[in-house]
C-alpha positions as CSV (number, residue, x, y, z in Angstrom):
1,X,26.5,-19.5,34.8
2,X,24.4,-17.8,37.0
3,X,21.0,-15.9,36.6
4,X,23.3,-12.4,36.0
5,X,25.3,-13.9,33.1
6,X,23.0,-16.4,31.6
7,X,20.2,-13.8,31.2
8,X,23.0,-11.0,29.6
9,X,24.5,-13.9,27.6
10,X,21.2,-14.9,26.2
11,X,20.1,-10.9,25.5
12,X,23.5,-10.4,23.7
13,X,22.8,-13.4,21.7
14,X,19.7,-11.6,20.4
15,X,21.5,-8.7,19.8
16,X,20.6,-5.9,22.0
17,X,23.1,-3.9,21.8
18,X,22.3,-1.7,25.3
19,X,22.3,-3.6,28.6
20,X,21.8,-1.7,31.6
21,X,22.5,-3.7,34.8
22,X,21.7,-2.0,38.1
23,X,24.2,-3.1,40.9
24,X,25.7,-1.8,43.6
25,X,28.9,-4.3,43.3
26,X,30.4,-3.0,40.1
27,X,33.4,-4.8,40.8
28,X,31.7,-8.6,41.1
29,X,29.6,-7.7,38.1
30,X,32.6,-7.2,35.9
31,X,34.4,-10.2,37.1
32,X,31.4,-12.4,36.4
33,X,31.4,-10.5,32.4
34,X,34.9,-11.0,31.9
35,X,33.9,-14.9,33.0
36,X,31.5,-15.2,30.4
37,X,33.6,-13.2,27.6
38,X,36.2,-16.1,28.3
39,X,33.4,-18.8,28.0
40,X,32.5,-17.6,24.7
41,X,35.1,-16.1,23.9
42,X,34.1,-12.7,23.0
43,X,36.1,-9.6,23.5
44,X,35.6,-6.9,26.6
45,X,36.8,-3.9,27.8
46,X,35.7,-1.6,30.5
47,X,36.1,1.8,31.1
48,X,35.6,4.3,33.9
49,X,36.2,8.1,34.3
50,X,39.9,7.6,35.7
51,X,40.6,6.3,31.7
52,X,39.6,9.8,30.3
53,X,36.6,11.6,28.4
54,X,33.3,9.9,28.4
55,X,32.5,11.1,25.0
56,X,36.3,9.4,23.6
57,X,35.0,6.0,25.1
58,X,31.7,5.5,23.4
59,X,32.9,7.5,20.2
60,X,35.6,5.3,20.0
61,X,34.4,1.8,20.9
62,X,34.3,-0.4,17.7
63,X,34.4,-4.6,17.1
64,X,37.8,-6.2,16.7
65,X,37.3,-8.6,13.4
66,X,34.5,-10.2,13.6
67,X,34.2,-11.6,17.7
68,X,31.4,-9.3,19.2
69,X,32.8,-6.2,21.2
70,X,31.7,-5.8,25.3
71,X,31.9,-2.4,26.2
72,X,31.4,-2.1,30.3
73,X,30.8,1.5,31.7
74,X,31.1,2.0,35.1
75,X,28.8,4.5,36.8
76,X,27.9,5.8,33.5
77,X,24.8,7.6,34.7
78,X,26.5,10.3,36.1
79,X,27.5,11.6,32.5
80,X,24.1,11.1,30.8
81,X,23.2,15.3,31.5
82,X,25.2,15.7,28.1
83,X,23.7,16.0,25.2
84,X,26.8,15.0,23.4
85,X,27.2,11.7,24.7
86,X,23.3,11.0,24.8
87,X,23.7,11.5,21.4
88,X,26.9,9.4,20.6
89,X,25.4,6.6,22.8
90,X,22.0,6.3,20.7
91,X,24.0,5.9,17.6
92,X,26.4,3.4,18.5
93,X,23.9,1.6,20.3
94,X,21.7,1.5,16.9
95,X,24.5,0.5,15.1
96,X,25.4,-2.2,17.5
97,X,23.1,-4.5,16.3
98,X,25.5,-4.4,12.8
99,X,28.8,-4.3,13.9
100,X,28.1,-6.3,17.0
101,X,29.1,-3.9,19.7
102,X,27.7,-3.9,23.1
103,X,27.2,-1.1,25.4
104,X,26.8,-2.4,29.4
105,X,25.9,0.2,31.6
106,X,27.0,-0.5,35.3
107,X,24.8,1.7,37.8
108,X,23.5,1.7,41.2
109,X,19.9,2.7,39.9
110,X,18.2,3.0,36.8
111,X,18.5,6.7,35.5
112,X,18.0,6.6,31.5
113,X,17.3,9.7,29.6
114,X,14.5,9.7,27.8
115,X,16.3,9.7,24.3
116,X,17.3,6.0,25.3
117,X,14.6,4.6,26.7
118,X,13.7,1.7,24.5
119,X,17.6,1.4,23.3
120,X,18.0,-0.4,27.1
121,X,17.3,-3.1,28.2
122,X,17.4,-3.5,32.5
123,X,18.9,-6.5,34.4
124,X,19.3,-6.9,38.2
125,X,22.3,-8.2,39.5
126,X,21.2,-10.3,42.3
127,X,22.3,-9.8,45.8
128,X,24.1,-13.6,46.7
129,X,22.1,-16.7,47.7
130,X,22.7,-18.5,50.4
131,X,25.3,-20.5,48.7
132,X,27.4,-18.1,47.5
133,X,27.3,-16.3,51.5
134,X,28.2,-19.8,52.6
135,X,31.4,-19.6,49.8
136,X,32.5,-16.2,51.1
137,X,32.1,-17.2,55.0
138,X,34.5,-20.6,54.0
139,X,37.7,-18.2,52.7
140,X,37.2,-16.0,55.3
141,X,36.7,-18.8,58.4
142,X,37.7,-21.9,56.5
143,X,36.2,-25.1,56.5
144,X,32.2,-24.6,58.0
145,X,31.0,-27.2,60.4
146,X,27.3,-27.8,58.9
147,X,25.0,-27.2,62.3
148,X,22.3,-25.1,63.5
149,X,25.1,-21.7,64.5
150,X,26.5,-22.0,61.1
151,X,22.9,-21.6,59.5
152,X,21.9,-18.6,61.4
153,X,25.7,-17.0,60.5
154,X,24.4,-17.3,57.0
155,X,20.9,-16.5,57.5
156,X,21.8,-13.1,59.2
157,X,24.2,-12.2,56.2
158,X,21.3,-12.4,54.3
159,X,20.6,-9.2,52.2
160,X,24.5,-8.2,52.5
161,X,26.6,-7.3,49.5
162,X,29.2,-9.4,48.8
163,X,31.5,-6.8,50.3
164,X,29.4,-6.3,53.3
165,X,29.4,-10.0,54.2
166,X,33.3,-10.3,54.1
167,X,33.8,-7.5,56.3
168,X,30.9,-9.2,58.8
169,X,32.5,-12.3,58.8
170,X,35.6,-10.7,59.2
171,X,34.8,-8.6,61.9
172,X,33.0,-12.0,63.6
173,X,36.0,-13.8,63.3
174,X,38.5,-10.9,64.8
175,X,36.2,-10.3,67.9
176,X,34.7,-13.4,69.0
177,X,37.5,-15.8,66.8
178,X,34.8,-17.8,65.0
179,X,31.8,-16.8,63.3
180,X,28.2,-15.6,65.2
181,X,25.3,-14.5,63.9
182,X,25.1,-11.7,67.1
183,X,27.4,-9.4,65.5
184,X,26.7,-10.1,62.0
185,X,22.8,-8.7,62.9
186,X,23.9,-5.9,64.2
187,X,26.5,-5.0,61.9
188,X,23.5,-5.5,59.5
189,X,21.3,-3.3,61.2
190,X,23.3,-0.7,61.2
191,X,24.1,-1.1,57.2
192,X,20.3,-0.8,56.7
193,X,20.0,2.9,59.2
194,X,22.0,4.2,56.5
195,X,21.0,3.5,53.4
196,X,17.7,2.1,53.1
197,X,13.5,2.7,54.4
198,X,14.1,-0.7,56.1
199,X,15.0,-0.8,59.7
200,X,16.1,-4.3,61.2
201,X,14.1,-3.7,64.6
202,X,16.1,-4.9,67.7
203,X,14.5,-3.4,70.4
204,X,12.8,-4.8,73.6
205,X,10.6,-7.6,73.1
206,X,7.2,-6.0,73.5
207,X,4.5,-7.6,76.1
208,X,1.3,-8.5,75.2
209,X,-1.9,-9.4,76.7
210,X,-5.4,-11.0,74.6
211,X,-4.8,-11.3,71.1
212,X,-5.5,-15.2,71.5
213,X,-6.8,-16.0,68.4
214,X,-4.6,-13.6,65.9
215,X,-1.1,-14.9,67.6
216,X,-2.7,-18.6,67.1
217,X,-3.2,-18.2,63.1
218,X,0.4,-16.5,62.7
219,X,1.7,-19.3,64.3
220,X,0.0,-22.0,63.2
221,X,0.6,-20.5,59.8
222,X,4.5,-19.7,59.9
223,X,4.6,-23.5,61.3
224,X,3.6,-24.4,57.8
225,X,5.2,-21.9,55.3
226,X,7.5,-25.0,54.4
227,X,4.5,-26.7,52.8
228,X,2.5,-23.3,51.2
229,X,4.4,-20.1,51.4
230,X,2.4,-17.9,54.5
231,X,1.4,-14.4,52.9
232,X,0.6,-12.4,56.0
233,X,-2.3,-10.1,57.7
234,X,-3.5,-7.5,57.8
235,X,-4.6,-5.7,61.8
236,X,-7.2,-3.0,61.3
237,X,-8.4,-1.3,65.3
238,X,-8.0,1.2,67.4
239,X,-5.1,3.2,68.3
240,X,-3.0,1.5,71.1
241,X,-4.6,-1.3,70.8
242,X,-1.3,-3.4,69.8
243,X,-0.9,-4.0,66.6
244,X,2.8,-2.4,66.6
245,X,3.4,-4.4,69.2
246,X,2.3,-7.6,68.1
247,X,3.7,-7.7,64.7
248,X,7.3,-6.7,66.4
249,X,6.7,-9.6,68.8
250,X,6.2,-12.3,66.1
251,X,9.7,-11.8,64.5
252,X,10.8,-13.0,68.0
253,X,8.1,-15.6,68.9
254,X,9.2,-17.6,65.7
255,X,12.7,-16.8,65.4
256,X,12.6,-14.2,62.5
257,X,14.5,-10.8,61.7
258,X,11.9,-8.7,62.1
259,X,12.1,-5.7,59.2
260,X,10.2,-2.3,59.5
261,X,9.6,-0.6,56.3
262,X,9.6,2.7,56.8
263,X,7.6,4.0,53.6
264,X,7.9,7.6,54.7
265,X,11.4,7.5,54.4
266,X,11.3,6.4,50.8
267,X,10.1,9.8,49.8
268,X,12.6,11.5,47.5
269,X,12.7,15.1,45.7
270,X,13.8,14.0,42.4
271,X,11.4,12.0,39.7
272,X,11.5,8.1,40.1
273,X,13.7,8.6,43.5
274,X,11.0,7.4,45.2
275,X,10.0,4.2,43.2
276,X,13.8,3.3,43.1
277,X,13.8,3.4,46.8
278,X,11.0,1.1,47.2
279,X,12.6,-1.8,45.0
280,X,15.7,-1.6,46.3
281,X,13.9,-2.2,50.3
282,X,12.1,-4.8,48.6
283,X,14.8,-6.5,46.9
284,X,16.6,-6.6,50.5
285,X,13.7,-8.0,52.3
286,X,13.5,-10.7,49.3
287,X,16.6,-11.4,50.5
288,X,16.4,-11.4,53.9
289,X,13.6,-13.9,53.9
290,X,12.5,-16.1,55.7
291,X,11.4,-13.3,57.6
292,X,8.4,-10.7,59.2
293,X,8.0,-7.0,57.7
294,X,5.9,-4.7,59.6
295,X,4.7,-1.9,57.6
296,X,2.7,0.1,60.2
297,X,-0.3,2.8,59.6
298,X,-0.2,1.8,55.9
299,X,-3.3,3.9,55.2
300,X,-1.0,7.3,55.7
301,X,1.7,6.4,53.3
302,X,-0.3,5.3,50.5
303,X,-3.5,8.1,50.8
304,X,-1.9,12.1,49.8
305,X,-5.1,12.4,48.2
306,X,-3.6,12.8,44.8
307,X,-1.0,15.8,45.8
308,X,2.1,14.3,44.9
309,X,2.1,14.0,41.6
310,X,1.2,10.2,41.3
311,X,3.9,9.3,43.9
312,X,1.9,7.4,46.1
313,X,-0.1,5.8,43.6
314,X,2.8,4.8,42.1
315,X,3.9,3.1,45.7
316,X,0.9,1.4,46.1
317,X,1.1,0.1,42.6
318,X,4.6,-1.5,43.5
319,X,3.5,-2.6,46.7
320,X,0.2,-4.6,45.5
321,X,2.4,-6.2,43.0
322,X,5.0,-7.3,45.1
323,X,2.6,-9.0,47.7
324,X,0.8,-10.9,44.7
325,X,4.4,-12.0,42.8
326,X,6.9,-12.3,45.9
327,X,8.1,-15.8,45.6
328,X,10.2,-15.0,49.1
329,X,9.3,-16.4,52.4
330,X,8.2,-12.9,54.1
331,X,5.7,-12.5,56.4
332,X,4.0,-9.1,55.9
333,X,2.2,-7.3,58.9
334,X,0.4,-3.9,57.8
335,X,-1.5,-2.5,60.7
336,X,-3.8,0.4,60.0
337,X,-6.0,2.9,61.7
338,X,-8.6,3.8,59.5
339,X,-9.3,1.8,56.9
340,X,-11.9,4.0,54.7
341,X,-8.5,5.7,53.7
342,X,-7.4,1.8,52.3
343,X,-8.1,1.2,48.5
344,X,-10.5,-1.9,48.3
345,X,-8.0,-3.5,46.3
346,X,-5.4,-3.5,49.5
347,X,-7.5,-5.8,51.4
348,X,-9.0,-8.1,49.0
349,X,-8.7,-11.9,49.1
350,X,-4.5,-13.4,48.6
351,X,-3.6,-10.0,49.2
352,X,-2.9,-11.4,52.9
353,X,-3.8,-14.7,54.9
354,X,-6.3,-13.1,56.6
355,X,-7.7,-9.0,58.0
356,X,-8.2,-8.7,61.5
357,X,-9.7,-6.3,63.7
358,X,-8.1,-5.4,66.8
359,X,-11.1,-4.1,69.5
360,X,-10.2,-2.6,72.7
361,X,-9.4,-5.7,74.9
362,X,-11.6,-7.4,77.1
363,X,-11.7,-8.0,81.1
364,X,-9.6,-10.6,81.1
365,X,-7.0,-9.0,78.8
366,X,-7.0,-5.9,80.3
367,X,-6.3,-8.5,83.5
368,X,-3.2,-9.5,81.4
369,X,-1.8,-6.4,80.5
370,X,-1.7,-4.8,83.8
371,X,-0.1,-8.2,85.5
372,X,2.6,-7.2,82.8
373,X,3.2,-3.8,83.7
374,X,2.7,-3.9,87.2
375,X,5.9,-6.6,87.2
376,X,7.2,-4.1,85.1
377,X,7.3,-1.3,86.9
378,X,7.6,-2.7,90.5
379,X,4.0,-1.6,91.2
380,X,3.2,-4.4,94.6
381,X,-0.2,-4.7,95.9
382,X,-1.8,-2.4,93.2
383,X,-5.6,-0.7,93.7
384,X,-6.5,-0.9,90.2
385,X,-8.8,2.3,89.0
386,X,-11.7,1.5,86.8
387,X,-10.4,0.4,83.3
388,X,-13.4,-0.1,81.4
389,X,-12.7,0.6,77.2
390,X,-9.3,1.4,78.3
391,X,-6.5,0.2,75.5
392,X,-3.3,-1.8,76.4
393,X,-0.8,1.6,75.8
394,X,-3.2,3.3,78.2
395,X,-2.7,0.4,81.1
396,X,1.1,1.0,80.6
397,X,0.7,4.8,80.9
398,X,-0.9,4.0,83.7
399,X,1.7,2.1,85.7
400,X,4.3,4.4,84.0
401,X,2.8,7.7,85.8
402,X,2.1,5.6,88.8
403,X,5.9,5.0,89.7
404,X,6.9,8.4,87.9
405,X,4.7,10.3,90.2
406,X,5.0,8.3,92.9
407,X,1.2,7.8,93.4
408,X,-1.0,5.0,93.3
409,X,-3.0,3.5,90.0
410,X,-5.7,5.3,90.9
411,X,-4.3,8.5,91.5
412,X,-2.4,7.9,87.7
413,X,-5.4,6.9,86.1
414,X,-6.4,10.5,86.6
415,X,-4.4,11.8,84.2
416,X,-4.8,9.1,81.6
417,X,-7.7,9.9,78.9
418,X,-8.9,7.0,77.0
419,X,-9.3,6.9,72.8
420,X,-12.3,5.7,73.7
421,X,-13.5,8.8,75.4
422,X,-11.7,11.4,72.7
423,X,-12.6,9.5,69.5
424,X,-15.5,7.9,70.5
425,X,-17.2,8.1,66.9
426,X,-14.4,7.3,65.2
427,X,-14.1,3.7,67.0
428,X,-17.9,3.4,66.6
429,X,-17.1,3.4,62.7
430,X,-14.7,1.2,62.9
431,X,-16.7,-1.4,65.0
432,X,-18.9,-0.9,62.5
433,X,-17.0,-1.5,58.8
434,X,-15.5,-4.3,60.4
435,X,-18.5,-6.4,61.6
436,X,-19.1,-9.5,59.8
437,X,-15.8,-8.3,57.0
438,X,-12.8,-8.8,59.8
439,X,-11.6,-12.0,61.7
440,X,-11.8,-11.3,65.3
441,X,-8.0,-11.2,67.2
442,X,-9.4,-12.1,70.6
443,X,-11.7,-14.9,69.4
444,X,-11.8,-17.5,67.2
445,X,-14.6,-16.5,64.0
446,X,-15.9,-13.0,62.1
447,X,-15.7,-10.4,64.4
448,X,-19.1,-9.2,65.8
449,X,-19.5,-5.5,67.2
450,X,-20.2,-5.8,71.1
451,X,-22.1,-3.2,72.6
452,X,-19.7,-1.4,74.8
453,X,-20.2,-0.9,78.7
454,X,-18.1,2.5,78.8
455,X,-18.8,4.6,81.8
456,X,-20.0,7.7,81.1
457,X,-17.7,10.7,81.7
458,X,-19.0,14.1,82.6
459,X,-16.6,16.1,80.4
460,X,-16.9,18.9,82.8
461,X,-16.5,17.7,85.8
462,X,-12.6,18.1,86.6
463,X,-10.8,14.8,87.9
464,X,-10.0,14.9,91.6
465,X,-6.3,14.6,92.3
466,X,-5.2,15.5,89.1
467,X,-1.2,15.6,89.0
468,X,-0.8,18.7,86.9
């Protein structure tokens, strides 16, 4: 058996008479019930609205002699606004326990009227292992040579419904005649756009520049999850800085999916819309592993200052429990811009491998950083203006302008303003809380605040040759 029926068989055994299972495969669910019923030779029978009135179908349901009755409702949550059938549901579940009739509600989420709270009991039915994705890919492909291609096929139907990966592997085998992981990703990526806050990121692989130490620790770290399971960081700094950049970079650098958990997007009108959203994105990423989920600017998802009614509480609740209990090999990188917003139990020890702080980067990653973007743009023989406190995004606007406007670097640099000059105070603050509480990203040991050597800016004086 597996987890699904061993864990309802067992609950049945103890007599609880309502089973709520959320799945989004009804179909595979009652195939693996109708295998158990034949193990133990108990009686089933299922019911959905194309086999008439709700109310008939619980009303009606009793034991045949005396071999326990399984009574499977399919999408049953959709008829739980009556009254009627709340009703008739409470009772026969109550008198379940006596005549030995079960009530297994099938649903895509959990949506249980107060009246039958504690009559259910919730189960999970699992999205398939690894196993069971190598099974499916063997009827649709046949027989599976076992070498590197054929794991990465089954790692990038990780995640998929058991429907989702037939069609992949289908749709592998019809274009390319043998199964790739290429257009099993993509298909993938397109499957999470549409129904879930997670975002399978496939963009350009983003440049970097400094960030020595911090790219050292992720990998030296991911080069050892085999032994002890790799938690993640945490990137605290200035804006621009790259912290987006870097944690879509180490998906690549160590041959990860990279997922992007979009908890904006999880926001939903109704009550417990929003919670439900979150553990299904979860539950996917647990099933995606081994992989690296970037969850950027944490500190604006989780801090509404108590103006939606508990909501965000209730996320960050999920989401501290979840990076404590996850038994799944994913790589978590939260970056965040201000991290007096963070609750202090966010960032405390085991919550991650370890909280960096992302300064603005020195001369000779600034040196980096516009190497890259000069060979980027096609910049040849560049003047480069002053750069002093200038972040990496700020290089790159740089270069951008330059061969937008056709002028040279120091012509552009006139119509780039730093973060350091327009939140000055707000970067001092940061320098500040993290001194002697972050690693350093550049360096190896506790980051230290540097005095910085900033030019001063006259903010009246206007910049000559200003491209308007």
């Amino acid at each position: 058996m597996n987890s699904l029926t061993q864990t309802l068989c067992n609950y049945i055994a103890a007599c609880f008479s309502g089973l709520w299972i959320e799945t989004f495969e009804s179909d595979e669910a009652i195939k693996e019930i109708e295998t158990m019923c034949r193990n133990e030779n108990w009686n089933m029978t299922t019911w959905d609205i194309s086999m008439g009135d709700p109310l008939s179908a619980v009303s009606s349901a009793t034991r045949q002699g005396d071999t326990p009755m399984l009574v499977v409702l399919r999408n049953f949550h959709r008829f739980l606004g009556s009254i009627e059938i709340i009703q008739a549901l409470e009772r026969q579940i109550q008198n379940g326990k006596v005549s030995r009739t079960f009530f297994i509600v099938l649903a895509p989420i959990v949506q249980i009227p107060a009246e039958l709270e504690k009559l259910f009991i919730v189960l999970e039915h699992p999205l398939p292992d690894k196993e069971q994705l190598r099974q499916i890919a063997t009827e649709i492909a046949g027989e599976l040579p076992d070498e590197p291609n054929t794991r990465r096929v089954i790692e990038a139907a990780a995640g998929m419904t058991r429907l989702e990966a037939e069609g992949a592997f289908s749709l592998s085998m019809i274009e390319h005649d043998m199964l790739l992981p290429e257009p099993i990703w993509q298909l993938k990526a397109n499957m999470l756009r549409q129904s879930s806050a997670l975002r399978l990121y496939r963009g350009e692989i983003p440049c970097l520049g400094g960030l020595d130490n911090l790219t050292k620790f992720c990998n030296r770290a991911l080069s050892n999850s085999g032994k002890e399971q790799a938690k993640g960081v945490m990137l605290l700094g200035v804006s621009g800085s790259g912290k987006s950049a870097f944690a879509k970079r180490l998906g690549y650098s160590v041959h990860r999916p990279t997922l992007v958990l979009d908890i904006g997007a999880l926001m939903g009108s109704l009550v417990g819309q929003t919670e439900a959203a979150l553990r299904k994105a979860l539950k996917q990423i647990d099933a995606m592993s081994p992989c690296v989920v970037m969850i950027d600017e944490i500190e604006k998802a989780i801090s509404t200052g108590g103006n939606d009614g508990g909501v965000s509480a209730r996320i960050l609740g999920s989401l501290l429990q979840w990076l404590n209990d996850r038994e799944s090999d994913s790589f978590v990188v939260c970056t965040a811009n201000d991290i007096s917003k963070l609750p202090p139990e966010f960032t405390r020890a085991e919550r991650f491998d370890g909280i960096f702080f992302v300064d603005l980067p020195d001369k000779a990653a600034r040196d980096q950083i516009w190497a890259i973007y000069e060979h980027q743009y096609g910049i040849e023989k560049p003047k480069r203006p002053v750069d002093d406190d200038w972040t990496g995004a700020e290089i790159k606007a740089c270069c951008r302008l330059s061969k937008l406007l056709d002028v040279s670097l120091t012509e552009a640099a006139q119509n780039v303003v730093p973060v350091a000059n327009t939140a000055s105070e707000s970067i001092h603050a940061l320098r500040t809380w993290a001194s002697g509480r972050s690693l350093d990203a550049a360096r190896p040991g506790m980051y230290q605040h540097r005095q910085s050597t900033r030019r001063n800016i006259r903010r009246n004086d206007p910049p000559s040759g200003a491209v308007a």
